[in-house]
C-alpha positions as CSV (number, residue, x, y, z in Angstrom):
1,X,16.8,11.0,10.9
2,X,14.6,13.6,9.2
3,X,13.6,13.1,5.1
4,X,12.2,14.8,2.7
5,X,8.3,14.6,2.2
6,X,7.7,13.6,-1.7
7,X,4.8,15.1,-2.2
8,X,2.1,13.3,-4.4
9,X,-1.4,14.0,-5.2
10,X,-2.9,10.7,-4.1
11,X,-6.2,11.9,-3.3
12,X,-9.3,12.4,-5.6
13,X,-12.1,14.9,-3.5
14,X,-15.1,13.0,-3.5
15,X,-17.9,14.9,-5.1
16,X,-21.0,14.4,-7.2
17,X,-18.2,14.8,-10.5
18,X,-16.0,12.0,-8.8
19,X,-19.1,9.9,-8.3
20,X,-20.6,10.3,-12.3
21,X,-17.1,8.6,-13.1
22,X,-17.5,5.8,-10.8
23,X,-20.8,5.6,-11.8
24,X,-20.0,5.5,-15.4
25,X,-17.4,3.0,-14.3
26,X,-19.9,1.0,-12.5
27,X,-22.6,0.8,-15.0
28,X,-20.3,1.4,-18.2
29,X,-17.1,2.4,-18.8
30,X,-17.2,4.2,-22.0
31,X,-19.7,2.1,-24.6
32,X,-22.6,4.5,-25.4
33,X,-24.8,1.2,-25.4
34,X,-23.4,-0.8,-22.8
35,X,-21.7,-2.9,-25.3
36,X,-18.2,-3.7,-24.5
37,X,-18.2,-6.9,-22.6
38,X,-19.4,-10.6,-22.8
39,X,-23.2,-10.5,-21.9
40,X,-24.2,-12.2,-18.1
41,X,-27.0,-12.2,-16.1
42,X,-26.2,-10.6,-13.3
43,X,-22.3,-10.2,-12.9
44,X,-20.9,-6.7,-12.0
45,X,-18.2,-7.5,-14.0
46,X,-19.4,-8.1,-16.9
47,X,-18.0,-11.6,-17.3
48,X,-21.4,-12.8,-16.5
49,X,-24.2,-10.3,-15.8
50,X,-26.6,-8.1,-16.8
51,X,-25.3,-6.0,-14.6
52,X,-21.5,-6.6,-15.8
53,X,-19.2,-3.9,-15.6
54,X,-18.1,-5.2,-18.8
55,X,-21.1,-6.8,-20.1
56,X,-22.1,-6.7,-23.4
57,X,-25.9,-5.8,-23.7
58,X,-25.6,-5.8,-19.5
59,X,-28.7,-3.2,-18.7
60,X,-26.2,-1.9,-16.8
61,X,-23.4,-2.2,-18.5
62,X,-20.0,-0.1,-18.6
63,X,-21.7,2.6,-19.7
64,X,-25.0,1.4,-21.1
65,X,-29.0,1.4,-20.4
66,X,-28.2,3.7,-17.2
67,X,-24.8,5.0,-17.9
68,X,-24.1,8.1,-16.7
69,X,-22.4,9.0,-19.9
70,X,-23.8,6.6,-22.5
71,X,-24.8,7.8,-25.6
72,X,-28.0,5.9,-26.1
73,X,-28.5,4.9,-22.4
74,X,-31.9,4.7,-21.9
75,X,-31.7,6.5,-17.8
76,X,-27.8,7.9,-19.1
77,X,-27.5,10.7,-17.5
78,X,-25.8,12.7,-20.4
79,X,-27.4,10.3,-22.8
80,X,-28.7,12.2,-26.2
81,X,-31.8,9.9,-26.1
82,X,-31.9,8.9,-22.4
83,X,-35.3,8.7,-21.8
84,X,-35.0,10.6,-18.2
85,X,-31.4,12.3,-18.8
86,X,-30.3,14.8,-16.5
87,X,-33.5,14.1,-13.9
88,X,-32.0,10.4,-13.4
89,X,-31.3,10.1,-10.0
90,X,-28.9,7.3,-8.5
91,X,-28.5,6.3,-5.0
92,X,-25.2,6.6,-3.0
93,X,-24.3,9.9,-4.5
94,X,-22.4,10.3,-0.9
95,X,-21.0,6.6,-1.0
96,X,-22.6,3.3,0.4
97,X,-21.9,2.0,4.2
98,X,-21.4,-1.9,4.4
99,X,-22.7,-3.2,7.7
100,X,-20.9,-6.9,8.3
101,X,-22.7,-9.5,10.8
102,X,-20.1,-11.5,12.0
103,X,-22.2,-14.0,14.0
104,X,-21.6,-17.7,13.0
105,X,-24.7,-19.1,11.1
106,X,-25.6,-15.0,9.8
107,X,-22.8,-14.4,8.1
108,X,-23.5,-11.2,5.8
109,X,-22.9,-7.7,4.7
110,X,-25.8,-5.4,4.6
111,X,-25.5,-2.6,2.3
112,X,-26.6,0.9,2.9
113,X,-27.0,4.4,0.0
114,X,-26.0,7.6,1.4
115,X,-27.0,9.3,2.3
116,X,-30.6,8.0,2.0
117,X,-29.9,5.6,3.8
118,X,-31.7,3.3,1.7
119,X,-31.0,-1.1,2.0
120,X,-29.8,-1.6,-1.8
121,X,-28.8,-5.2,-0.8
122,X,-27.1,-8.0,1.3
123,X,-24.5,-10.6,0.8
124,X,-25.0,-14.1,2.8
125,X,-22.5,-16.7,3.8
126,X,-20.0,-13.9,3.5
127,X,-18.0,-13.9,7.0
128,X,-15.8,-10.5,7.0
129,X,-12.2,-10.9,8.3
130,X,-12.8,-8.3,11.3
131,X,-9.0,-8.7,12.0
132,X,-8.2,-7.6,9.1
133,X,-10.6,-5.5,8.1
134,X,-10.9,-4.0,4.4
135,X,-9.4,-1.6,2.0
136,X,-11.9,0.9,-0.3
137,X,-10.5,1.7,-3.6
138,X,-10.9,4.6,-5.6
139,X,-13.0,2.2,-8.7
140,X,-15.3,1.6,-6.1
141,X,-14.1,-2.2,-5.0
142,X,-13.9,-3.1,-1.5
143,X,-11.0,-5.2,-0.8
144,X,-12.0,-7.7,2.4
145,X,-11.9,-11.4,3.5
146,X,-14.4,-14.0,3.2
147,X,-13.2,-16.5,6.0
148,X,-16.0,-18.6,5.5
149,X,-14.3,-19.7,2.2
150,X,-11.2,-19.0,2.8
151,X,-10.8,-16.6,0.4
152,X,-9.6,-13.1,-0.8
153,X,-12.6,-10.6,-2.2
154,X,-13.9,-7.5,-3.8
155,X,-17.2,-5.6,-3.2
156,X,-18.3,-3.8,-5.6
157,X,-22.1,-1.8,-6.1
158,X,-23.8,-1.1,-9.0
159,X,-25.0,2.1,-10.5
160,X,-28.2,1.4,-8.6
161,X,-26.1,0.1,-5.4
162,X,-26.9,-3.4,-5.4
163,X,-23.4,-5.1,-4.0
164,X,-21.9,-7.8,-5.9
165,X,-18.9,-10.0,-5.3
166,X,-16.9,-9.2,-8.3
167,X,-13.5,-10.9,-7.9
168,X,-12.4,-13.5,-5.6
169,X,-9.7,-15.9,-4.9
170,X,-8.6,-18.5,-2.8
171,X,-5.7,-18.0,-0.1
172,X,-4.1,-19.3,3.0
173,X,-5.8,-17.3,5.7
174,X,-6.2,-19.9,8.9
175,X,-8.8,-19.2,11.0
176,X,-8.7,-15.2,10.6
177,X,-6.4,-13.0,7.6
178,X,-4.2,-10.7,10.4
179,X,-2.4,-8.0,8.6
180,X,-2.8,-6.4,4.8
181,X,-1.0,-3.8,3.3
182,X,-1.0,-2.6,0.1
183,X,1.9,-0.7,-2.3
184,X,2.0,3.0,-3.1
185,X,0.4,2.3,-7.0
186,X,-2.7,0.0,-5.2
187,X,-1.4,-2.2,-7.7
188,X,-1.2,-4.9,-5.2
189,X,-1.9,-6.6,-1.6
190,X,-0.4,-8.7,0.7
191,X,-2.4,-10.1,3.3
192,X,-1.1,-12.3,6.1
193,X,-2.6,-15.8,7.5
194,X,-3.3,-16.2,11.0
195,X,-2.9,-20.1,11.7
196,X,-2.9,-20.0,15.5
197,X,0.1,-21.0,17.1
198,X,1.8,-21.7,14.2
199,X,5.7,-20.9,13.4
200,X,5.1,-20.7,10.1
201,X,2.9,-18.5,8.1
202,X,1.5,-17.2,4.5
203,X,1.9,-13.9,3.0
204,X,-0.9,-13.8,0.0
205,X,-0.2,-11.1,-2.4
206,X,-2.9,-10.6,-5.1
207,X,-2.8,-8.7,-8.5
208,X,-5.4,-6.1,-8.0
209,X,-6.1,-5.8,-11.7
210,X,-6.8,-9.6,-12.6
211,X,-6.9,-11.3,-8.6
212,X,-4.2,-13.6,-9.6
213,X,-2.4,-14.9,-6.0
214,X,1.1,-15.5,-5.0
215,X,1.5,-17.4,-2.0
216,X,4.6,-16.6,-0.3
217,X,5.4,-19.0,3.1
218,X,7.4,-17.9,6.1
219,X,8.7,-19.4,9.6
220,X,7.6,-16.0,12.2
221,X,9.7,-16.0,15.4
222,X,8.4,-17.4,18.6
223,X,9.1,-14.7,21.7
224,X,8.6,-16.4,24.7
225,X,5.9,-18.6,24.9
226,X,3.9,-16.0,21.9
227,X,4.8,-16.4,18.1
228,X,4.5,-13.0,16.5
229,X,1.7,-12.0,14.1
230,X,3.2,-11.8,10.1
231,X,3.2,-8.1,9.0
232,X,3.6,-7.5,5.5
233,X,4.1,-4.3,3.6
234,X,4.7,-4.1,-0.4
235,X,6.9,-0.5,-0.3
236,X,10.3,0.8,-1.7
237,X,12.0,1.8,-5.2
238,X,11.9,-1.0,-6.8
239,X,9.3,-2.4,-4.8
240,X,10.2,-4.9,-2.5
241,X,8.0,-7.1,0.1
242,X,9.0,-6.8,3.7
243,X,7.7,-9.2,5.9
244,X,7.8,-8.1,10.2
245,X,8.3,-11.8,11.6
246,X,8.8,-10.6,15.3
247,X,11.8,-8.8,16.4
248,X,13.4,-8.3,12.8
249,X,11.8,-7.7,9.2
250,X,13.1,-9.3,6.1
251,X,12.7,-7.8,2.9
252,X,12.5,-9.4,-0.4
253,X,12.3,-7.8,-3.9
254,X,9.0,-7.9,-5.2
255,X,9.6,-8.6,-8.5
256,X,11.8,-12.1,-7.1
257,X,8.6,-13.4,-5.2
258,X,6.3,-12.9,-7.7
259,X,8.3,-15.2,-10.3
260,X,9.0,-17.7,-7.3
261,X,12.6,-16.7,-7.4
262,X,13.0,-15.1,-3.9
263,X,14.7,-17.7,-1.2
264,X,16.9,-15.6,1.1
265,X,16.0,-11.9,2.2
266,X,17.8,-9.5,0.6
267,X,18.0,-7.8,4.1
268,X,17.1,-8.6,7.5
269,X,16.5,-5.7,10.2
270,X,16.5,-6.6,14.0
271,X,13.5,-4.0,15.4
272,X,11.5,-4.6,19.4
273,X,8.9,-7.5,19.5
274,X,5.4,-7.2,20.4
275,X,4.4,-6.3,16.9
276,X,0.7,-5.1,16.2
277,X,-0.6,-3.3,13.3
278,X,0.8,-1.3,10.6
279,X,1.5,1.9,8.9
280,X,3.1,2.5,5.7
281,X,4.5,6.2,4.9
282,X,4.8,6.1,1.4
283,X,5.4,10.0,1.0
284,X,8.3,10.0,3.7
285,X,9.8,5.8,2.9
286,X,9.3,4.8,5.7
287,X,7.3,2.2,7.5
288,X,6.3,1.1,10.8
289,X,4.6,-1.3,13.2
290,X,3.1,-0.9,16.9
291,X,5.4,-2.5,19.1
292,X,5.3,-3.6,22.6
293,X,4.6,-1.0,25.4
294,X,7.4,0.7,26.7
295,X,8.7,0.9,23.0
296,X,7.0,2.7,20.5
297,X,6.0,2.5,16.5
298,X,9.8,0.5,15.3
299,X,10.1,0.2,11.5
300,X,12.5,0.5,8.6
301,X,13.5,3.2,6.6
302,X,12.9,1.8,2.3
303,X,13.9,5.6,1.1
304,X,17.6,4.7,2.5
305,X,20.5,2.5,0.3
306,X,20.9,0.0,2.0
307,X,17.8,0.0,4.0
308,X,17.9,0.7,7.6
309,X,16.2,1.4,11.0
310,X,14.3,4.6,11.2
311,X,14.2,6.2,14.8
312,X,11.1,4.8,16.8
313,X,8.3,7.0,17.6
314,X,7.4,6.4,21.3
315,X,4.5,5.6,23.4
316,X,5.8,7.2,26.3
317,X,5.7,11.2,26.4
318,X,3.8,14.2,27.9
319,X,4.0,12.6,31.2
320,X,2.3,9.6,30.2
321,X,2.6,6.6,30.4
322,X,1.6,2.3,29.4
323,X,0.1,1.2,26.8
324,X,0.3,1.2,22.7
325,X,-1.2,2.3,19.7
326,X,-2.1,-1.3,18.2
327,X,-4.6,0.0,15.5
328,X,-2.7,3.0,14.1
329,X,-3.9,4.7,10.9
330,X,-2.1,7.5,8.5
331,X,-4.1,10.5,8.6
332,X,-5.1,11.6,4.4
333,X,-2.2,14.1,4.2
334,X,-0.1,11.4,4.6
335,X,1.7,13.5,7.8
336,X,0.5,11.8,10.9
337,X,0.1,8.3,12.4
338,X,-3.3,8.4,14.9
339,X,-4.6,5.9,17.4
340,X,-6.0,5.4,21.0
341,X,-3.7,4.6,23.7
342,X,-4.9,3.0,27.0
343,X,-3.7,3.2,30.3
344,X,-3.2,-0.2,31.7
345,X,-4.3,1.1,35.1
346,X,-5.9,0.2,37.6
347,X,-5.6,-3.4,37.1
348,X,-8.6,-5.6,36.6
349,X,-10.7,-6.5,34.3
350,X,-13.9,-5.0,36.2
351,X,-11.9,-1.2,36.3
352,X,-12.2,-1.0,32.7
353,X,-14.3,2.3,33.5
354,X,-11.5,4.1,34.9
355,X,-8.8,3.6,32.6
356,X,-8.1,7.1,30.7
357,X,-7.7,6.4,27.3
358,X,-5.2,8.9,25.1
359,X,-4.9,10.2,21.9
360,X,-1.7,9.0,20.4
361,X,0.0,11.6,17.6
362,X,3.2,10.7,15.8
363,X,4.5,13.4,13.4
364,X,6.6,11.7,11.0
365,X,7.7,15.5,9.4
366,X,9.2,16.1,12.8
367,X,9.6,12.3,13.9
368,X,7.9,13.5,17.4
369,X,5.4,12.0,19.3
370,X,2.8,13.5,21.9
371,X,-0.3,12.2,24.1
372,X,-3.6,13.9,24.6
373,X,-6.4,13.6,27.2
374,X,-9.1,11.4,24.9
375,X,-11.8,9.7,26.9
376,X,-11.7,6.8,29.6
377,X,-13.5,3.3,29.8
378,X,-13.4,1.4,25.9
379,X,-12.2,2.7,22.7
380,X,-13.0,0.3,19.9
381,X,-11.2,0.0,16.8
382,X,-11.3,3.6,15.4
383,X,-11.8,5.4,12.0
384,X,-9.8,8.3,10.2
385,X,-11.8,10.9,7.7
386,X,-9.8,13.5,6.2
387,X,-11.1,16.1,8.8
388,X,-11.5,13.7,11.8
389,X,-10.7,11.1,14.0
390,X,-14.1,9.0,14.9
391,X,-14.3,6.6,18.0
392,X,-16.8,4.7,19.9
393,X,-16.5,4.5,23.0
394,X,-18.7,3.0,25.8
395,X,-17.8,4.7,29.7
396,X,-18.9,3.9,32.8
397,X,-21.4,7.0,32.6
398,X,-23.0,6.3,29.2
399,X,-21.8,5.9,25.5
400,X,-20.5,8.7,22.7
401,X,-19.2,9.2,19.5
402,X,-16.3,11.0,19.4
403,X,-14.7,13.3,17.0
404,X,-11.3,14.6,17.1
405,X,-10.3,17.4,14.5
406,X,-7.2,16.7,12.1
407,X,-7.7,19.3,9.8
408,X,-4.3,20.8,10.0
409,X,-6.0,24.6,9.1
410,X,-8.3,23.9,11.7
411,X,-7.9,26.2,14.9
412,X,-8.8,22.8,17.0
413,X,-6.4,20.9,15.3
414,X,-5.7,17.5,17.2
415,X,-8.6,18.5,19.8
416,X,-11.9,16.6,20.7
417,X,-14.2,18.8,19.2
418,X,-17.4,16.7,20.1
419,X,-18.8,14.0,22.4
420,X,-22.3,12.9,20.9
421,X,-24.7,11.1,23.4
422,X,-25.7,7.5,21.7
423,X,-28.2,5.2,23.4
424,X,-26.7,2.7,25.6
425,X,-26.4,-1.2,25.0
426,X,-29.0,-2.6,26.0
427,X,-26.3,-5.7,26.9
428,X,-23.0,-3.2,26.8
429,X,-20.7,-3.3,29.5
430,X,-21.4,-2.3,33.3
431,X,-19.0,-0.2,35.2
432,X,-17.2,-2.7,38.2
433,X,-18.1,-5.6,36.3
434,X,-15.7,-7.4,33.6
435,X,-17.0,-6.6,30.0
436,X,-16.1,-10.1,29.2
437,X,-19.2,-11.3,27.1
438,X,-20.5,-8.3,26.6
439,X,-21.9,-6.5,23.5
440,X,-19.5,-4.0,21.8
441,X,-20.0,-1.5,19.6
442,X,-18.3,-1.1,15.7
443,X,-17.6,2.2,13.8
444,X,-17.2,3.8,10.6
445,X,-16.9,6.9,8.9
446,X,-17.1,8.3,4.9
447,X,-13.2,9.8,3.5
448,X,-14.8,13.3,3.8
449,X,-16.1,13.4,7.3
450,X,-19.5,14.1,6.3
451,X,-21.5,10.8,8.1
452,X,-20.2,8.7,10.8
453,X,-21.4,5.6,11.8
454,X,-22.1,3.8,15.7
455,X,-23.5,0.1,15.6
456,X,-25.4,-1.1,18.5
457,X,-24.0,-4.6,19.4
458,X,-27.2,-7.1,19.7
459,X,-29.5,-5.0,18.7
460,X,-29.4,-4.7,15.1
461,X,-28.9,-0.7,14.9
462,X,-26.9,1.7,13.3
463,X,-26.6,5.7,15.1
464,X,-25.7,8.0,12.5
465,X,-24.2,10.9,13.2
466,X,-24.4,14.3,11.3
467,X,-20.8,15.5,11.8
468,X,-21.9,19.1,10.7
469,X,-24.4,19.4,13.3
470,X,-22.8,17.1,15.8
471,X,-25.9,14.9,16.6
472,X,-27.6,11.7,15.8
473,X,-29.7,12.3,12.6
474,X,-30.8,8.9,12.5
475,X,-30.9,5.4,12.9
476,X,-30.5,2.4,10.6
477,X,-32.5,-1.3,11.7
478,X,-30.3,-3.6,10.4
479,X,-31.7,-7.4,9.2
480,X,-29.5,-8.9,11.9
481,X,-28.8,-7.9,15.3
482,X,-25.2,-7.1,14.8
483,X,-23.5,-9.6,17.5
484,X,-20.6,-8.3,19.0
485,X,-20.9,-5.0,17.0
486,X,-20.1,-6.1,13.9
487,X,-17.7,-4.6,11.2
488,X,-18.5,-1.0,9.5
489,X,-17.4,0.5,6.7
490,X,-17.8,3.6,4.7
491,X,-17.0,4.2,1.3
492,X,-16.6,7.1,-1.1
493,X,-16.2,5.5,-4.9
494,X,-13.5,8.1,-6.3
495,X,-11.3,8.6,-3.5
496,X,-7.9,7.0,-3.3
497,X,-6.6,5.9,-0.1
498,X,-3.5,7.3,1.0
499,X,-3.3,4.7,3.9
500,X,-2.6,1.4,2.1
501,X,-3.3,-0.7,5.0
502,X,-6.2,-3.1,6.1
503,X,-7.7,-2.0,9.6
């Protein structure tokens, strides 16, 4: 079935302009002294700092002593009396990378200016949900997990790029959050528990604007000896929550489950098992998860009255064959679902060097699917820019960063267009040897493909890569060694994702 693309302007271009506005977000919001909040000490938010986004007489305040637009701000950068003006110069004019250390007893998040690279900060006793990773919003907040406290978060920086934790709630997680997905408006985000072998599971939606949490519990379906992962997605017109239980996905109206009305599903859908990871297509009403090989990306079609199956998008084509896209993103023009597929073959675990590993492209315009020749050996969980596709990946004959071109004007469009050389682990993976136990590596890269990001698993270290010259052009000695690669993340403050999901 083929729809028509609504077309929507759902991304800001990140540039120094975008980046005044956070800033005068950040440090003040519109008060030309910093004045519209209840004074704190230290509080991004302004409900209790001195750094408040709200705060009162906050030093940096919504739009106060270094405002970017405050009136009287003594650093304001378009301050009348701003003692430096214009001259004042504020890290992370390029964004901020947040470097997580998942090892138990060094639970943090290292922060990072760009591109000066400069440590403005660190979080302890903050354990990243790596599982589900993290949503950036455009007003700077970074939407994550804090499994150490069981609890729902948002990162923010500072005009000077000091992190804070500036909202948080509790939730039902489990052991890991597995799946978030967020509606079209960013308005809100339901995350998914991960209670291990459990039938029954939550789906926490919180309020973006205030963190206020609704807890929504449901059985999943046990396949086999396996019970599915919960997949929720917040999508439709009215909105409605749909919630992938294994082998079907019920859908609820939104508006129901947040007054605690909702008890039966307005609609159930029976779609392939295996679920893993998903994609909402706002523009084209459709959304998806990565089902089991053989199969393809199965979803439902929300643009459609009543809704419905769309038609799946397979794993199987250009003459190749096994294995699935289970980390898919939406590329920024909203167009394409990417991901890394590998080859199941040859068996065992110490042949992990010879697997080929593809490039997966599913055109949701033409509802077509195609394969490409990526790399072999391991591809980590990868990263999307708007003008590339960024992987680690760690071979049998040394480790690269790779870069694949998705700029649709591009003459390489949807080609490997580099393979930059990185140092090898120093405990990485040996070709003919199972990588069991071995170090791994974590990427990131910023919205507008200007830095990527390599971390060097045990050894706390950081590659950065220069994507407009191809090459490392430095590298970041983090405060912890990184164990097991750790979780990476690049921001841009002004840009809006267009991929509403947690990766």
């Amino acid at each position: 079935m083929t729809h028509v693309r609504r077309m929507n302007a759902l991304v800001a271009p990140f540039a120094v302009a975008g980046f005044a506005a956070f800033a005068a977000f950040a440090s003040g919001c519109g008060g030309s002294d910093g004045k519209e909040g209840p004074a704190g000490a230290d509080g991004m938010d302004g409900r209790a700092g001195a750094d408040g986004r709200d705060g009162t007489d906050g030093t940096d305040g919504m739009a106060g002593a270094n405002g970017r637009e405050g009136g009287q701000g003594a650093d304001g950068m378009d301050g009348s009396d701003g003692a430096e003006g214009n001259a004042a110069v504020l890290p992370g004019v390029d964004g901020f990378l947040l470097v997580a250390e998942l090892a138990a007893g060094k639970e943090s998040i290292h922060v990072y200016s760009l591109p000066e690279l400069k440590h403005t900060g660190t979080l302890d006793n903050i354990l990243l949900g790596n599982h589900l990773g993290a949503l950036a919003l455009a007003d700077g907040r970074v939407i994550a997990t804090n499994q150490l406290k069981s609890e729902i978060i948002a990162i923010q920086m500072n005009v000077h790029g000091k992190p804070f934790v500036v909202d948080r709630v509790a939730a039902d997680l489990g052991p890991q959050a597995m799946w978030g997905c967020a509606d079209e408006r960013l308005r809100y985000l339901a995350v998914a528990s991960g209670h291990d072998g459990n039938g029954n599971q939550t789906a926490n939606i919180v309020k973006l604007d205030d963190f206020t949490l609704t807890r929504f519990e449901t059985p999943v379906n046990v396949i086999g000896s396996s019970t599915e992962e919960l997949h929720p997605y917040i999508a439709g017109y009215p909105e409605h929550l749909f919630l992938g239980l294994g082998g079907e996905i019920q859908a609820f109206p939104l508006a129901d489950v947040l007054a605690g009305t909702a008890s039966t599903p307005g609609i159930s859908i029976a779609l392939n098992t295996g679920s893993h990871g998903p994609v909402v297509a706002h523009d084209y009403g459709r959304l998806y998860f990565a089902a089991a090989a053989g199969t393809g990306f199965d979803g439902v079609d929300f643009a459609l009255n009543p809704f419905a199956r769309a038609d799946i998008l397979p794993w199987d084509v250009d003459g190749r064959s096994t294995g699935r896209n289970a980390r898919p993103r939406l590329s920024w023009d909203g167009r394409y679902i990417y991901g890394a597929v590998a080859q199941s073959t040859p068996t065992g675990a110490e042949n992990w060097a010879q697997r080929e590993v593809d490039f997966h492209i599913a055109d949701l315009e033409t509802e077509a699917s195609k394969r490409v020749a990526l790399t072999t050996g391991i591809v980590p969980k990868f990263q999307l820019s708007q003008p590339y596709a960024f992987f680690a990946n760690v071979t049998g004959s040394g480790d690269f960063a790779v870069l694949v071109d998705v700029d649709e004007a591009s003459a390489t469009f949807q080609q490997v267009v580099a393979r930059v050389p990185l140092a090898p682990l120093v405990d990485g993976p040996v070709a003919g040897q199972s990588a069991a136990g071995k170090q791994a590596r974590g990427s990131a890269i910023t919205p507008d493909g200007k830095w990527a990001f390599v971390s060097h698993g045990g050894e706390g270290k950081v590659s950065v890569i220069d994507t407009a010259s191809k090459s490392v052009a430095a590298v970041i000695e983090t405060p912890t060694t990184l164990s097991g690669g750790g979780y990476l993340i690049a921001v841009q403050p002004g840009v809006r994702p267009v991929d509403t999901c947690t990766r």
